[in-house]
C-alpha positions in Angstrom: 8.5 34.1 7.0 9.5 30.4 7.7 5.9 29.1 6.1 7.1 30.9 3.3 10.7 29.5 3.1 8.7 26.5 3.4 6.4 26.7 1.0 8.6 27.6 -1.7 11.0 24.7 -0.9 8.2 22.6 -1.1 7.2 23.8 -4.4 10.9 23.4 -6.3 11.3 20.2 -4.3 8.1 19.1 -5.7 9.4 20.5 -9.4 12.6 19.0 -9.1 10.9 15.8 -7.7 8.8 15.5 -10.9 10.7 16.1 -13.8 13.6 13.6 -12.1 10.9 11.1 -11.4 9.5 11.6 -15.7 13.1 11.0 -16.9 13.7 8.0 -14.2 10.5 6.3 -15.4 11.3 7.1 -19.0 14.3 5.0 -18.5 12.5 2.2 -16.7 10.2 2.2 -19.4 12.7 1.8 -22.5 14.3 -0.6 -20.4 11.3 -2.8 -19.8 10.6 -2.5 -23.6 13.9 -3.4 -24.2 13.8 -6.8 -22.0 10.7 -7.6 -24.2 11.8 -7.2 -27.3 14.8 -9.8 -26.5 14.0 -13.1 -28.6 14.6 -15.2 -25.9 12.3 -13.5 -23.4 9.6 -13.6 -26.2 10.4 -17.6 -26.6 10.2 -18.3 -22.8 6.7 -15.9 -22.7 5.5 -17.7 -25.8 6.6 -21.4 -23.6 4.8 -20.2 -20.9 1.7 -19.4 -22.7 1.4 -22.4 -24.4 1.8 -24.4 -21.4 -0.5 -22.8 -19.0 -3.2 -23.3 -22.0 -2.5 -27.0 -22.1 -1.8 -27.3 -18.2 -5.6 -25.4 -18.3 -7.2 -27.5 -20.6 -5.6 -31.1 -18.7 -7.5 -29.3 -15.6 -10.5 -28.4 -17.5 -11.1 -32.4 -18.7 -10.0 -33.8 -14.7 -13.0 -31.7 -13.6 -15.5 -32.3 -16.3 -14.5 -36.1 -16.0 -14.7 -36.1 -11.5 -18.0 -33.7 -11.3 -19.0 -33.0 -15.2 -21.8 -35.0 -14.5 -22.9 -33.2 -11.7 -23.0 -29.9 -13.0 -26.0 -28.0 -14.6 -26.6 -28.3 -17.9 -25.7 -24.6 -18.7 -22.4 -25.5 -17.0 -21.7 -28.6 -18.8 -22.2 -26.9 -22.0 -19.8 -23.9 -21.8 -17.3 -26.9 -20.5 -17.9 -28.7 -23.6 -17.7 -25.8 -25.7 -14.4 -24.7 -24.2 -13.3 -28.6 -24.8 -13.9 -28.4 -28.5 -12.0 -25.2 -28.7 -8.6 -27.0 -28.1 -6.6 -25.1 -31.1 -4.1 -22.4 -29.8 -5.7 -19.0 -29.8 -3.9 -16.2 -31.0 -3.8 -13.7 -28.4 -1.4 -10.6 -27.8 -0.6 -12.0 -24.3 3.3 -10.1 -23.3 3.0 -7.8 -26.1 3.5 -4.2 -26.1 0.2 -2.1 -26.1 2.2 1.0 -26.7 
């Protein structure tokens, strides 16, 4: 008899437990969409983007320049092909994928 009692709690706890946890993430979720949506966390995402691409490309030319030479050729040339790909690259980096 207690197994049972059990057993059923467990099962409408575990209901219960769900459908309160779907609507609680629901929320998160149109909050999180919210937040990104805001102009000014697009601008600072859009900031930080930019600058980790030039930061990476000032990092890219200190190591070519110290060991470049150094390297194998196969190396060298995907360096040197990443170097002459200096325009910004559209990319859907902090955008929704829903």
């Amino acid at each position: 008899m207690h197994r049972l009692t059990f057993l059923a709690g467990l099962a409408v706890g575990y209901v219960l437990g769900t459908r309160s946890g779907r609507d609680r993430y629901e929320q998160m979720r149109s909050g999180a969409q919210q937040f990104a949506q805001n102009p000014a966390v697009r601008n600072a995402a859009e900031s930080a983007a930019h600058n980790g691409r030039d930061m990476a490309t000032k990092a890219l030319d200190s190591v070519n320049e110290k060991v470049g030479h150094r390297l194998p050729e196969s190396v060298t040339e995907k360096v040197q092909a990443l170097r002459d790909r200096r325009t910004p690259v559209d990319d859907d980096w902090g955008t929704s994928g829903a």
